[in-house]
C-alpha positions in Angstrom: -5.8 -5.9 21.6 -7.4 -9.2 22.1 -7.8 -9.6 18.3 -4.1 -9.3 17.8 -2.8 -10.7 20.8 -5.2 -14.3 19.5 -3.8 -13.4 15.6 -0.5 -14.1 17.1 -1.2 -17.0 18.6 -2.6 -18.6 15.7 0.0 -17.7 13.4 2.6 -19.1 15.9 0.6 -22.9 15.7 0.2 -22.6 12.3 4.0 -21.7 11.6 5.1 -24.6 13.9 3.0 -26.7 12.2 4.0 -25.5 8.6 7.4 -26.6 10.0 6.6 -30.0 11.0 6.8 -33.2 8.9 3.4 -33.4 8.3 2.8 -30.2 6.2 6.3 -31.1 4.5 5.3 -34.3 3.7 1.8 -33.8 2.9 0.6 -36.5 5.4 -2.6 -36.2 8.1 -0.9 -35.1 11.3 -0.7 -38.1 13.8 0.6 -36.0 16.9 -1.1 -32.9 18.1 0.7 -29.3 17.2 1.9 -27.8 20.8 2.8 -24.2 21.6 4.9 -24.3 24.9 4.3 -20.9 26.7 6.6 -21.5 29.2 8.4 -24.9 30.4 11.8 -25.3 32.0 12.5 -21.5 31.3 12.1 -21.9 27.4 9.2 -20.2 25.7 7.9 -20.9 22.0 5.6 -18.0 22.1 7.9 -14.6 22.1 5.2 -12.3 23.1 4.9 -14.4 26.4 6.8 -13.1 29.2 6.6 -14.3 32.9 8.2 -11.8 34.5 5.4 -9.3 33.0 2.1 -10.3 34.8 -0.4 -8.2 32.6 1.2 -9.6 29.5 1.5 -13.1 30.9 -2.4 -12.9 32.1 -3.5 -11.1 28.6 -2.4 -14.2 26.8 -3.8 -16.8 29.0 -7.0 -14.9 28.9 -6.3 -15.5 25.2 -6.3 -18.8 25.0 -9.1 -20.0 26.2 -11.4 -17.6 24.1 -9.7 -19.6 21.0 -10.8 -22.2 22.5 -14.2 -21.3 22.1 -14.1 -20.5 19.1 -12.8 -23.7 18.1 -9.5 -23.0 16.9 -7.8 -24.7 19.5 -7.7 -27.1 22.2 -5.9 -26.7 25.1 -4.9 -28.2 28.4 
């Protein structure tokens, strides 16, 4: 489930980014690609739920394995 649950999470940067003027343009990104998982009561990541703590704590266990991977960064 990890597998997926990190598939998804990648597929949502890369889709934001795919969006952004950068990739439409065809210019080196100046500004880094961020995936709000939750802020003010918006989410960009659909799978991430704060009411539901096992899901909520599966992703943020997530993250950081990405990270060492070195897929992402994050904060």
């Amino acid at each position: 489930m990890n597998d997926e649950m990190q598939r998804k999470l990648i597929m949502a940067l890369l889709d934001k980014y795919e969006r952004s003027s950068f990739f439409c343009t065809g210019t080196a990104p100046t500004k880094r690609i961020l995936l709000k998982l939750y802020e003010n009561g918006k989410c960009e990541f659909s799978d991430y739920d704060i009411e539901n703590s096992e899901r909520r704590i599966h992703i943020n266990e997530c993250v950081p394995m990405l990270a060492q991977k070195g897929f992402i960064y994050f904060e």
